[in-house]
C-alpha positions, 0 to 999 in steps of 0.5 A, a space after each residue: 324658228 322662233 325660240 320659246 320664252 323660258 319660264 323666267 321670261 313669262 308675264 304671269 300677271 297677264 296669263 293669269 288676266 288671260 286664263 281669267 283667274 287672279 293671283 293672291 299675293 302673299 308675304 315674303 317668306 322668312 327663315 326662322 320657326 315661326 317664320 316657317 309656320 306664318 310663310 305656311 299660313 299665308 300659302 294656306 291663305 293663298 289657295 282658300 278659295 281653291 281648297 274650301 275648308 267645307 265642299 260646297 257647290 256654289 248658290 244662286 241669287 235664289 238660294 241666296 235669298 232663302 238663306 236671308 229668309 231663314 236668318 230673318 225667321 229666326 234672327 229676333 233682331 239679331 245681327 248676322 254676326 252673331 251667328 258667329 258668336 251665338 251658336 243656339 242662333 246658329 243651329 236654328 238658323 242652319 235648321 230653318 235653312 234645311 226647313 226652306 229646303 236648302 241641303 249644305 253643311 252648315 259652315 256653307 250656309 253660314 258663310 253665305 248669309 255673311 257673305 250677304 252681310 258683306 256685299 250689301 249693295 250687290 245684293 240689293 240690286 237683286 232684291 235681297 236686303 238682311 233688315 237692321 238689328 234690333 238688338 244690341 250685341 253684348 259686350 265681351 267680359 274677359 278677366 284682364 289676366 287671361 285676355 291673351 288666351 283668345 289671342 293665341 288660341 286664333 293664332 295656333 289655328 291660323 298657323 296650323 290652318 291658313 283659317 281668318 277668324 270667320 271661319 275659325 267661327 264659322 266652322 264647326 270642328 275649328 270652332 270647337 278646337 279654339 273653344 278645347 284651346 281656350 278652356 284648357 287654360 282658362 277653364 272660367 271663360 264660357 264659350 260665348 265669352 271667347 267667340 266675342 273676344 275674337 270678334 273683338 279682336 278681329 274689329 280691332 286688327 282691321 285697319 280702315 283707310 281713314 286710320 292709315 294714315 293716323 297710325 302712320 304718323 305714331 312714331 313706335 320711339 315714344 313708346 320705347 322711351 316711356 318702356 320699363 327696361 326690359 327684364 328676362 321673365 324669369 327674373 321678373 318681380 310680379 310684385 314691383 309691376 303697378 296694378 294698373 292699365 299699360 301696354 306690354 311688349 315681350 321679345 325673345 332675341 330680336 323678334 317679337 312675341 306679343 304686344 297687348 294693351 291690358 286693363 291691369 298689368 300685373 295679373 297680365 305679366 303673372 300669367 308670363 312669368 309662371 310660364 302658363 301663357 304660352 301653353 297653348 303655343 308651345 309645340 315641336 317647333 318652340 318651347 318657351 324659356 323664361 329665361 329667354 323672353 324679356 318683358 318691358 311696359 309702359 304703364 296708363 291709359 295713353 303715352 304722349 296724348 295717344 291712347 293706349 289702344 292705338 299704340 297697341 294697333 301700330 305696334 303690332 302693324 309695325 312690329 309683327 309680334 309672333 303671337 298676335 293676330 295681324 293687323 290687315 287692310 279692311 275690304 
């Protein structure tokens, strides 16, 4: 008789080939609070496509085709994505889709028509084609003191939910919770300034395959030589920090918290050091002390003939600061 293999000894890659399922890698998990909360989003991440946030059953290539129907009836040349952003498109959008006769939430239809977006060619071959914008999406205007509040209000969400940013946008109760985040630190922002600033940021963290190797190539030595000495926030003086561009690095021990480019620095670290900037992401797992979190810059628009911009994208790939939202391969 022969023996049966014990569990360790399986080929899970092949069962899953076999099963006809796909297995979803994950990051390491590491120890640590915030380590615990980034190791529970990335299971969350893991079995999204099992557990969607929003129950839907799934849409032929015909139904498909109606939601592009509905877009095109009332887009006035605007891109998919701004669905996303312009929540008055939205709800005329999901409105027309219930016109046309399709009975989903509306989070499903909006995914169905990004989805669309996203997969161009494979619809094409079925004769479903979204007409190019007309016009012009807006650009984000975000006071340089709170540009890190959109930042954090995605990052709590992503821990607390496994949620990208689409569908953090897409989805109505957690586009309302980012919106309830934001506005409660930085009550002047409007609605549509903080859905296009996460649309920024999630532009900005997609790492395409022609920059890989480009930002591969920054060495993260030059910038910790241009860095100012880091200085506990507590102990901070706003007013030495130069009212200019720079990058910012905070850390607390050995780990990372956030790393940003900003257009002005000081109004940027105030914000740190009267302890309001991480409001949003103190909770029963961490509470911010001042006295405890260092803060170093460097100041310009580039360091060593880069600009600043892409110091920021390598850092945050190379260092994984806490409250920033990950770098990530594009499809």
């Amino acid at each position: 008789m022969s023996k049966r293999p014990s569990p360790d000894t399986l080929n899970q890659y092949a069962l899953s080939r076999a099963l006809g399922s796909k297995m979803r890698p994950v990051k390491a998990a590491r120890f640590g609070n915030f380590a615990l909360l980034e190791t529970t989003a990335e299971a969350l991440r893991a079995t999204e496509v099992y557990a969607p946030a929003t129950p839907t059953a799934d849409f032929s290539y015909a139904e498909d085709r109606v939601v592009v129907k509905a877009f095109e009836d009332v887009r006035r040349g605007a891109a998919p994505d701004a669905i996303l952003w312009n929540t008055t498109l939205a709800r005329a959008f999901y409105q027309r889709c219930r016109e046309l006769g399709l009975d989903a939430p509306d989070a499903f239809l909006g995914r169905r028509l990004l989805n669309v977006r996203k997969n161009r060619r494979r619809y094409e071959k079925h004769g479903i084609v979204i007409a190019p914008a007309t016009v012009r999406e807006p650009h984000a205007s975000i006071v340089p003191q709170h540009a890190h509040v959109i930042e954090f209000a995605l990052v709590r969400l992503r821990f607390r939910h496994g949620a990208s940013i689409d569908e953090i946008l897409v989805e109505p109760a957690l586009g309302q919770q980012f919106e309830d985040l934001a506005l409660e630190i930085a009550p002047q922002l409007s609605p549509q300034d903080l859905r296009l600033g996460a649309l920024n940021i999630r532009k900005s963290r997609s790492l395409e395959p022609k920059d890989q190797g480009t930002l591969a190539k920054l060495d993260p030595a030059v910038i910790d030589q241009a860095c100012s000495a880091p200085i506990r926030l507590s102990d901070t003086n706003v007013k030495r920090v130069p009212e200019s561009p720079g990058l910012i690095e905070l850390s607390e021990g050995d780990r990372f918290l956030y790393i940003a480019r900003n257009d002005n620095l000081r109004p940027t670290i105030e914000q740190f050091r009267n302890g309001q900037a991480f409001a949003i992401m103190a909770n029963n797992f961490w509470t911010p002390r001042l006295d405890a979190i260092s803060v170093q810059y460097v100041v310009g628009d580039e360091c060593g003939g880069v600009p600043m911009s892409k110091w920021e994208r390598r850092l945050i790939y190379e260092r994984e600061p806490v409250f920033n939202w990950p770098m990530h391969k594009a499809a």
